[in-house]
C-alpha positions in Angstrom: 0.0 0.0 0.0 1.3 3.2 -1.2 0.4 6.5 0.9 1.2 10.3 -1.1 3.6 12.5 0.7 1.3 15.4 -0.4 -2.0 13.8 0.8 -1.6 11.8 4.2 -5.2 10.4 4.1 -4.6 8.5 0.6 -4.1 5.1 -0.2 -4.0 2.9 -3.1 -5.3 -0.5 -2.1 -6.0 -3.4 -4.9 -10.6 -3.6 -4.9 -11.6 -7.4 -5.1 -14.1 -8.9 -7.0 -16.3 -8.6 -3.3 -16.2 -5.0 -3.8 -18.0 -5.3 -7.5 -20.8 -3.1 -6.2 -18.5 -0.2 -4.8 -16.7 -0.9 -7.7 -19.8 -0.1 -10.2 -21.3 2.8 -8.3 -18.3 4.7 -8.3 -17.2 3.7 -12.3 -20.8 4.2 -13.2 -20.4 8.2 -13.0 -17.4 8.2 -14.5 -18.9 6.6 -17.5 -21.5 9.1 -17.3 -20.0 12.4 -16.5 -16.8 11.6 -18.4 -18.7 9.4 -21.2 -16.4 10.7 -24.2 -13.6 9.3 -22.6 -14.6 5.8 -22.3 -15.0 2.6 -24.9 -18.1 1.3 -21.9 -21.7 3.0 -21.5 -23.3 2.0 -18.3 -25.8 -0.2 -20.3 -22.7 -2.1 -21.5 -21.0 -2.6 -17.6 -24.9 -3.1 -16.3 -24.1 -6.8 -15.9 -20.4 -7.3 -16.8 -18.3 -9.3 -14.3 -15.8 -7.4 -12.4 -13.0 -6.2 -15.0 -10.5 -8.4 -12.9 -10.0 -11.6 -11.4 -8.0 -10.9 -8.1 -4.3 -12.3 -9.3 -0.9 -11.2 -9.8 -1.2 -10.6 -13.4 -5.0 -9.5 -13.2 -6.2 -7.0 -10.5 -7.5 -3.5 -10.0 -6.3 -0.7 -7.5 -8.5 2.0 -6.1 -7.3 5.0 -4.4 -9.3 6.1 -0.8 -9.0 9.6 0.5 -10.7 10.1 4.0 -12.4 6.7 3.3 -13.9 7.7 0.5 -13.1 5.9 -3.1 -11.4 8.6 -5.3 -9.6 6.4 -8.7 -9.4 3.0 -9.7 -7.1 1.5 -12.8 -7.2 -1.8 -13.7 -4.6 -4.3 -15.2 -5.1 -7.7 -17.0 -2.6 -9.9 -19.0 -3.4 -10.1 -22.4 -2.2 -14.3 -22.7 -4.4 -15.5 -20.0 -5.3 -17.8 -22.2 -2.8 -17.3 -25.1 0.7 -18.3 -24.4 1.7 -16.0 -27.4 1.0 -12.9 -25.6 1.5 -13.7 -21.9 4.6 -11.3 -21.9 2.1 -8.1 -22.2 -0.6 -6.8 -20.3 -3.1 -4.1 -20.4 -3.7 -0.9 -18.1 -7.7 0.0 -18.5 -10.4 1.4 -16.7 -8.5 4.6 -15.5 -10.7 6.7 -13.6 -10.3 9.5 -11.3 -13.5 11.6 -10.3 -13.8 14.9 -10.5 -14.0 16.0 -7.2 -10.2 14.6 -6.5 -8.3 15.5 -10.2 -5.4 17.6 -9.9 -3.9 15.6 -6.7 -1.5 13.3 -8.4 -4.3 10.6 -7.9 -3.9 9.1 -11.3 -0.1 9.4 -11.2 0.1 7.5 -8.0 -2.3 4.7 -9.1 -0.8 4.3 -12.6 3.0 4.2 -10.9 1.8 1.6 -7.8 0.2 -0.4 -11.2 3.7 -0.7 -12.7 5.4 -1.7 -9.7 3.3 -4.6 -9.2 3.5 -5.8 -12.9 7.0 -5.1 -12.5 7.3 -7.8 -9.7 5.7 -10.3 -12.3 9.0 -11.9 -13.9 7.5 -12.7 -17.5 5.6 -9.5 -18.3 7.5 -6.9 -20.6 5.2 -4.4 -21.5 1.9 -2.4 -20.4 0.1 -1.5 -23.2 -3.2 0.9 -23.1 -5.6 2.8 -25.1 -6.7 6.8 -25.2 -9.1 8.7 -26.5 -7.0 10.4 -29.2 -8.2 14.5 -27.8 -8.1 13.3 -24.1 -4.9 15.1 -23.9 -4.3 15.4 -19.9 -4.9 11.7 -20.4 -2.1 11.5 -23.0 0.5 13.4 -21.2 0.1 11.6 -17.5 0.6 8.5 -19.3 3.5 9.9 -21.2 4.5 11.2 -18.2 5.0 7.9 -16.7 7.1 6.4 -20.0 4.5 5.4 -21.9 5.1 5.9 -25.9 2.3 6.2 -28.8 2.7 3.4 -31.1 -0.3 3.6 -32.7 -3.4 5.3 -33.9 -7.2 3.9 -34.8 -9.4 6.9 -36.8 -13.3 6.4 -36.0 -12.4 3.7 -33.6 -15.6 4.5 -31.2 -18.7 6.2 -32.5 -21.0 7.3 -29.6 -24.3 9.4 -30.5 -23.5 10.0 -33.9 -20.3 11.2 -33.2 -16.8 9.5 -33.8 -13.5 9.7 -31.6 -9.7 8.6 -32.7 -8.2 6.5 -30.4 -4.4 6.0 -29.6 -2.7 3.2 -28.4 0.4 3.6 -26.1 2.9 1.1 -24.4 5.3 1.3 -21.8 8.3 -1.2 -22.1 9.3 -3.1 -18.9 12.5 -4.3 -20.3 
């Protein structure tokens, strides 16, 4: 557990799959209030699983400030069940609310992410997507060493309206 010099009262712990109702309040407004910036609607998480499944190479952190949930991220390995891709992963479901952006929430939650994949021997690389204008988005990640590789025009289309998406990677090794 990770606490921020700046805030004393934060913590990034890893959510379990228990927690999939705290979980889905708190990502529910984010896919609402913030619903440009995410591939999900709330129709499409309505009955989804939890996005993790509580392991090494598949969890999700949550930052608490005063108790109260403030950002979660999520990581999964892309070769759970291909051995081709086992030595990548994927950092999604970034979200910070509003009330708590502009503390180095997102920073701290994306750097404690990295630390734990580092500690898993056989994954090289975090890979993510961004909504291509989501550009406070783009720079924390770049930021944190992540590098665009990539670029999908009209990759989401969400009332009538079509947004580019980026993909990024950060190498491991």
């Amino acid at each position: 557990m990770r606490e921020n010099k700046k805030m004393d009262n934060l913590k990034i712990i890893e959510i379990k799959s228990d927690q999939i109702e705290q979980y889905k309040n708190f990502l529910n407004s984010g896919l609402i209030n913030d619903e440009e910036n995410f591939r999900i609607t709330p129709n499409d998480d309505l009955n989804a699983p939890f996005p993790t499944k509580d392991k090494s190479d598949s969890f999700t952190l949550s930052a608490y400030v005063d108790n109260e949930l403030a950002g979660v991220v999520s990581f999964g390995r892309y070769g759970s069940d291909r051995e081709k891709l086992r030595h990548k992963g994927i950092l999604f479901r970034m979200y910070v609310s509003e009330k708590f952006r502009g503390k180095g929430i997102a920073k701290m939650l994306i750097e404690e992410l990295v630390e734990r994949v580092k500690g898993i021997s056989d994954i090289e690389q975090i890979n993510l997507t961004v909504i291509s204008n989501n550009e406070n988005a783009k720079k924390l990640y770049e930021k944190q060493g992540f590098v665009t590789f990539g670029s999908e025009k009209n990759a989401i289309k969400w009332k009538n309206k079509y947004f580019n998406e980026d993909q990024m990677t950060l190498k491991l090794i």
